[in-house]
C-alpha positions as CSV (number, residue, x, y, z in Angstrom):
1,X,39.1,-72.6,-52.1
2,X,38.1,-69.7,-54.7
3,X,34.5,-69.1,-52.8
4,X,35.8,-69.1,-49.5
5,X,38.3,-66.7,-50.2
6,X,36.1,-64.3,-52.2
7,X,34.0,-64.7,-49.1
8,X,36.8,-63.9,-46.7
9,X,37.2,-60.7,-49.1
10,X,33.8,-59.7,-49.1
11,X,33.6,-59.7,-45.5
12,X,37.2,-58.3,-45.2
13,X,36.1,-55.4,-47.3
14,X,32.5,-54.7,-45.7
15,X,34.2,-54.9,-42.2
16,X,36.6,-52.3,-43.2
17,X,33.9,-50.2,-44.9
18,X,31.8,-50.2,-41.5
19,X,34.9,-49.5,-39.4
20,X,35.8,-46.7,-41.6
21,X,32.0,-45.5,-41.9
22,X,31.8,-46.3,-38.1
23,X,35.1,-44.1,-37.5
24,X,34.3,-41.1,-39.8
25,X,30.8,-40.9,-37.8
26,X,32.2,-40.6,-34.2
27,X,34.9,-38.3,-35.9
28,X,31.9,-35.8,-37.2
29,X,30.0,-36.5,-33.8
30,X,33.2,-35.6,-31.8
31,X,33.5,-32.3,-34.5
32,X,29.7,-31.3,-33.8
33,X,30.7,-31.9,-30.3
34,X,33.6,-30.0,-29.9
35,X,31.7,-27.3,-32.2
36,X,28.6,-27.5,-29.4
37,X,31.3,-26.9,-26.5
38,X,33.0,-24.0,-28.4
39,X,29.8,-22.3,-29.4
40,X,28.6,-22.8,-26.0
41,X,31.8,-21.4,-24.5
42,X,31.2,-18.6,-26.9
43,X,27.8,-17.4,-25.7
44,X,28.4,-17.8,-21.7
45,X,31.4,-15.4,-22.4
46,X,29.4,-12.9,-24.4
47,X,26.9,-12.9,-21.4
48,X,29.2,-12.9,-19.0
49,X,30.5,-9.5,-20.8
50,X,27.0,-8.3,-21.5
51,X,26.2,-9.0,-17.7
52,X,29.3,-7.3,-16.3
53,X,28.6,-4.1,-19.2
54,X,25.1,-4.2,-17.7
55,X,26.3,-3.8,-14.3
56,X,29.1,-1.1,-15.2
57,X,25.8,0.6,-16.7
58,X,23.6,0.3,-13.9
59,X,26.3,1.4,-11.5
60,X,27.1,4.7,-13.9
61,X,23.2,5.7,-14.2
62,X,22.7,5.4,-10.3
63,X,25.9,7.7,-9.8
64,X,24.6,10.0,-12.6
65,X,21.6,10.4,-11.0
66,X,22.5,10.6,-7.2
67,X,25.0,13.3,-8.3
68,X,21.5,15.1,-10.1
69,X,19.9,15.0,-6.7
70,X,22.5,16.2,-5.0
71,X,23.1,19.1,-7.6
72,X,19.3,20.3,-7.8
73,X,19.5,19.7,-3.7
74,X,21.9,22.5,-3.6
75,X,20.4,24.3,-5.7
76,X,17.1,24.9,-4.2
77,X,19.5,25.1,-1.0
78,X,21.2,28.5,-2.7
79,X,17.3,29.2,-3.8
80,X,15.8,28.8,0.1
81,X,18.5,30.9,1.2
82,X,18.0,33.7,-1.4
83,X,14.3,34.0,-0.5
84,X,15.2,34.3,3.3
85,X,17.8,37.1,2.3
86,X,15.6,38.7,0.5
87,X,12.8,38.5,3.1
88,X,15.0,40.0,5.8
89,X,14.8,43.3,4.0
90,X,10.8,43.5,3.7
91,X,8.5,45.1,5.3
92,X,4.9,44.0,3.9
93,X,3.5,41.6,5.9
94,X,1.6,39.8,3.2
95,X,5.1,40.0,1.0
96,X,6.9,38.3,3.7
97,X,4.1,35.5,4.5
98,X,4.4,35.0,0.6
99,X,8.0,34.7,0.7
100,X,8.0,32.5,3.7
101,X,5.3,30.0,2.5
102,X,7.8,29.8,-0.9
103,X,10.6,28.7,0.8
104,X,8.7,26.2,2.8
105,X,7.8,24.9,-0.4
106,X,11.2,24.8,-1.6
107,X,12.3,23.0,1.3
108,X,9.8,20.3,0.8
109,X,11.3,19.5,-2.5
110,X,14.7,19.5,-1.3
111,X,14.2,17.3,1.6
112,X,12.7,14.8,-1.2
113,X,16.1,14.8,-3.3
114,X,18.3,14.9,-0.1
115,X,16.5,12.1,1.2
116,X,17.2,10.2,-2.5
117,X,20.9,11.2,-2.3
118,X,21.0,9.5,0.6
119,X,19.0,6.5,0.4
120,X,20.4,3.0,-0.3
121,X,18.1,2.8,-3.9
122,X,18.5,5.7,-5.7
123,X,14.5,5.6,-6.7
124,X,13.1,5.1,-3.7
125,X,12.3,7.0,-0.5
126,X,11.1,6.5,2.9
127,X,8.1,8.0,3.0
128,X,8.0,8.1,7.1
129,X,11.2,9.5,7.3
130,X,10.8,11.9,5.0
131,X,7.3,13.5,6.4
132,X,9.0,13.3,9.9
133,X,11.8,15.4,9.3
134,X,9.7,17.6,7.4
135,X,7.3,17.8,10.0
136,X,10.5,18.4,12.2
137,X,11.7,21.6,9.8
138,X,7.8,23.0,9.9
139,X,8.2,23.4,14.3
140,X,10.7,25.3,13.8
141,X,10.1,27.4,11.1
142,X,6.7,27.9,13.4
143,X,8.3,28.5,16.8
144,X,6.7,31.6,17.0
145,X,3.4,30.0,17.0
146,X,3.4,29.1,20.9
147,X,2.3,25.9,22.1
148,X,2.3,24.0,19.3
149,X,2.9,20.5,19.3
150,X,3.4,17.5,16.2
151,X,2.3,14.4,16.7
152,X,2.8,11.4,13.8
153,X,1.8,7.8,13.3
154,X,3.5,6.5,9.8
155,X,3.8,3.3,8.7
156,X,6.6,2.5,7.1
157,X,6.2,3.1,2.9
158,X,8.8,3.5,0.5
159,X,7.5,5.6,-2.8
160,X,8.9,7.4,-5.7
161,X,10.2,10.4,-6.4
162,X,7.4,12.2,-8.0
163,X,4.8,10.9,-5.2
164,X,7.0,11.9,-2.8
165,X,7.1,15.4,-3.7
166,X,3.4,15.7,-4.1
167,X,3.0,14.3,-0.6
168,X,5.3,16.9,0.7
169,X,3.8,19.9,-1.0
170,X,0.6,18.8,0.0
171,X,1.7,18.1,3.8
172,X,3.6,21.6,3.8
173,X,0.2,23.5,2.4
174,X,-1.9,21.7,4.9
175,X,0.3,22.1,8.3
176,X,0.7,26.2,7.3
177,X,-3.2,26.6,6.9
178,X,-3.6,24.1,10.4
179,X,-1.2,26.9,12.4
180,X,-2.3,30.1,10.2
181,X,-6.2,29.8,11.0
182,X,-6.9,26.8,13.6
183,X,-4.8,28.4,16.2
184,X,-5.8,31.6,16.7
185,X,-4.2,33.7,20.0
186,X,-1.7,31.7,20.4
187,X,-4.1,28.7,21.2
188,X,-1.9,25.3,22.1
189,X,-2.9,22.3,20.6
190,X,-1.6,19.4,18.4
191,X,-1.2,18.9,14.7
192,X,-1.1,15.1,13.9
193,X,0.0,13.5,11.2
194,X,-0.9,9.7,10.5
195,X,-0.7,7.6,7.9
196,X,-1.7,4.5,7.2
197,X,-3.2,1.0,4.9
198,X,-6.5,1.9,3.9
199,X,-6.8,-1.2,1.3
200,X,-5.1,-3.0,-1.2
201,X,-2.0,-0.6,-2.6
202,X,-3.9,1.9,-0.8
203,X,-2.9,4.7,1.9
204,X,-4.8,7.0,4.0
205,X,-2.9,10.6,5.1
206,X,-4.7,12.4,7.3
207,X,-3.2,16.1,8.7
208,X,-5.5,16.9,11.9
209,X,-5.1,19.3,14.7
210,X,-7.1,20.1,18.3
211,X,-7.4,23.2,17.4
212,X,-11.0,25.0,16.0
213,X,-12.8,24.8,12.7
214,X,-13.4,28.1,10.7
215,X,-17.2,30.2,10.8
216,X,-19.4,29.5,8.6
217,X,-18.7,33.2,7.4
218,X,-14.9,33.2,7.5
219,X,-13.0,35.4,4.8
220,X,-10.8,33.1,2.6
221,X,-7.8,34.5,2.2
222,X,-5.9,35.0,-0.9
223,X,-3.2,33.1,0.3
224,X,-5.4,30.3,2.2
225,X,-7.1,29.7,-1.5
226,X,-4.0,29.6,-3.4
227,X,-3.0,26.6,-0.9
228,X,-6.2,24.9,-0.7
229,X,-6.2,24.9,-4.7
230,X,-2.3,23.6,-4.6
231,X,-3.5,20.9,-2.8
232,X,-6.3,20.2,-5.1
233,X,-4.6,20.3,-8.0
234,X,-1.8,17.9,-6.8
235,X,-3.7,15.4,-5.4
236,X,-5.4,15.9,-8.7
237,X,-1.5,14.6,-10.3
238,X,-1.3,11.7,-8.4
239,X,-5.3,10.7,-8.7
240,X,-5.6,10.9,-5.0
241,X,-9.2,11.2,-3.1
242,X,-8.8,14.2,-0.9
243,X,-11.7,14.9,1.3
244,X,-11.2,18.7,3.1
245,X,-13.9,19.2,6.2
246,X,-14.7,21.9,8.7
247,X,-15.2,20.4,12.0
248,X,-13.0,19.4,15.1
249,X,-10.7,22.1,13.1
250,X,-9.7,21.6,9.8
251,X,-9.0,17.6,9.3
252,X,-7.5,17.1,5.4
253,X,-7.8,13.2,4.2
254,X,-5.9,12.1,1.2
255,X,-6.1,8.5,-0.1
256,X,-3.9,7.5,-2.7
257,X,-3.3,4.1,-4.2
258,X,-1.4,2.6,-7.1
259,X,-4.1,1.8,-9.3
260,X,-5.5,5.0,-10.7
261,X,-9.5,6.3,-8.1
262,X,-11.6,9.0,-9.3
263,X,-10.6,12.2,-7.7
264,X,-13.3,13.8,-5.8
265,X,-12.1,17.5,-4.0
266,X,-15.1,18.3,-1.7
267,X,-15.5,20.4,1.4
268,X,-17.8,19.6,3.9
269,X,-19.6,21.5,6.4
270,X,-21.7,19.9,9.1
C-alpha cells in the first residue's frame, strides 16, 4: 500500500509541478504578448504622429515658399514698372533700348515665379506654357516692329525653377536680337519657337525666324554682344550645347539634358 501511494504522490506532485510550470509559461508568453501588442501599438502611433507632423511640415514649406514667389513676383512687378517710368522721361535712344531690353529681362523672371505661384507643385513649371505666354508678352512689347508673326511647337516639359529662368533669359535675348537685326525695314516674317526630345533626358530649343542673316562685315553692337554673351554664359549655367549660326537668318540651337554635355558656344558662318 506504502509504494503505491508514494507513487500516487510522486506523480501527484510532478503533475502539479508541470501544470504550474506549464501555467507560469503561457502566463509569461501571454505578458511578452501583450508587451509585443503594446510596444507595437506604441510605434504605429509615433508614426502616425511623425507622418501627420511631416505632412503639417510639408504643407507649411509649400505655403512659405509660394508666398516667396509671389512676394519676389511683385517685386520685380514694382521693379518693371519703375524702369518703364523712368524710361518715359528719356531721350537717348541707346538709354531707352537699354532700359527696355532690362525690363524684358525682368519680366522673364517674373513670369517664371508667377507661373510657380500658380502651379499645382510648387517646384515645378510648365515649361510650354511658360515660353508661350512669354512669347505672347514679347509681340507686344514689339508691336511696333510691323508684320511680325510667332510661331511655337512645344512639347509638353515640366522643369525647375532655376532652368526655367535660364530658358527664359535665353529666349528673351534671342527673340530681341531675331526682331532688332533680322528684320530690317519693317520686313514681315516669322519668329518660331520649337522645342522638342532630342535624346534621352535631352531637349532641343531652337529660336528661328524668315527673316535674313547678317553681312559678313556687320558691326556688332554693344548691345547685340552683351546679349549674345548672356546667352553664352547661361547656357554655360545649365551645361547646355548652344550652337549660334548665320544663315536663313539667325537660327540659335540650345540642347540641354539632365546629365551634365560639354558646352561648346560656336558661331558658324557658311
Amino acid at each position: 500500500m506504502l509504494p503505491d501511494f508514494f507513487i500516487f504522490t510522486i506523480l501527484l506532485v510532478t503533475a502539479t509541478t508541470a501544470a504550474v510550470y506549464y501555467y507560469g509559461r503561457q502566463r509569461r508568453s501571454s505578458k511578452r504578448l501583450d508587451n509585443a501588442l503594446t510596444e507595437a501599438e506604441s510605434l504605429e502611433n509615433q508614426l502616425s504622429a511623425a507622418k501627420s507632423s511631416s505632412a503639417e511640415h510639408s504643407a507649411h514649406h509649400e505655403w512659405l515658399t509660394r508666398e516667396i514667389h509671389h512676394r519676389v513676383k511683385n517685386n520685380l512687378q514694382m521693379i518693371s514698372s519703375l524702369l518703364n517710368l523712368q524710361s518715359a522721361y528719356l531721350t537717348n535712344t541707346y538709354a531707352k533700348t537699354a532700359l527696355r531690353d532690362t525690363r524684358h529681362r525682368v519680366q522673364a523672371i517674373l513670369l517664371v515665379h508667377q507661373k510657380l505661384d500658380q502651379a499645382s507643385i510648387v517646384s515645378n513649371l510648365n515649361l510650354s506654357q511658360y515660353i508661350d505666354e512669354l512669347l505672347y508678352y514679347l509681340n507686344n512689347e514689339y508691336s511696333d516692329v510691323q508684320g511680325i508673326r510667332f510661331e511655337s511647337s512645344l512639347k509638353q516639359l515640366t522643369v525647375n525653377f532655376e532652368l526655367a529662368v535660364v530658358l527664359g533669359l535665353i529666349i528673351n535675348e534671342a527673340v530681341g536680337n531675331l526682331l532688332n537685326n533680322a528684320f530690317p525695314k519693317n520686313k514681315p516674317g516669322t519668329v518660331a519657337v520649337r522645342l522638342e526630345t532630342a535624346g534621352v533626358f535631352a531637349y532641343k530649343l531652337t529660336i528661328a525666324n524668315e527673316g535674313i542673316g547678317l553681312p559678313d562685315n556687320f558691326n556688332v553692337q554693344p548691345e547685340s554682344a552683351f546679349a549674345k554673351n548672356l546667352i553664352c554664359g547661361l547656357s554655360d549655367q545649365v551645361n547646355a550645347n548652344l550652337i549660334l549660326e548665320n544663315e536663313d537668318g539667325l537660327p540659335l540651337t540650345l540642347i540641354f539634358t539632365a546629365t551634365p554635355l560639354s558646352f561648346t558656344c560656336q558661331q558658324k558662318r557658311e
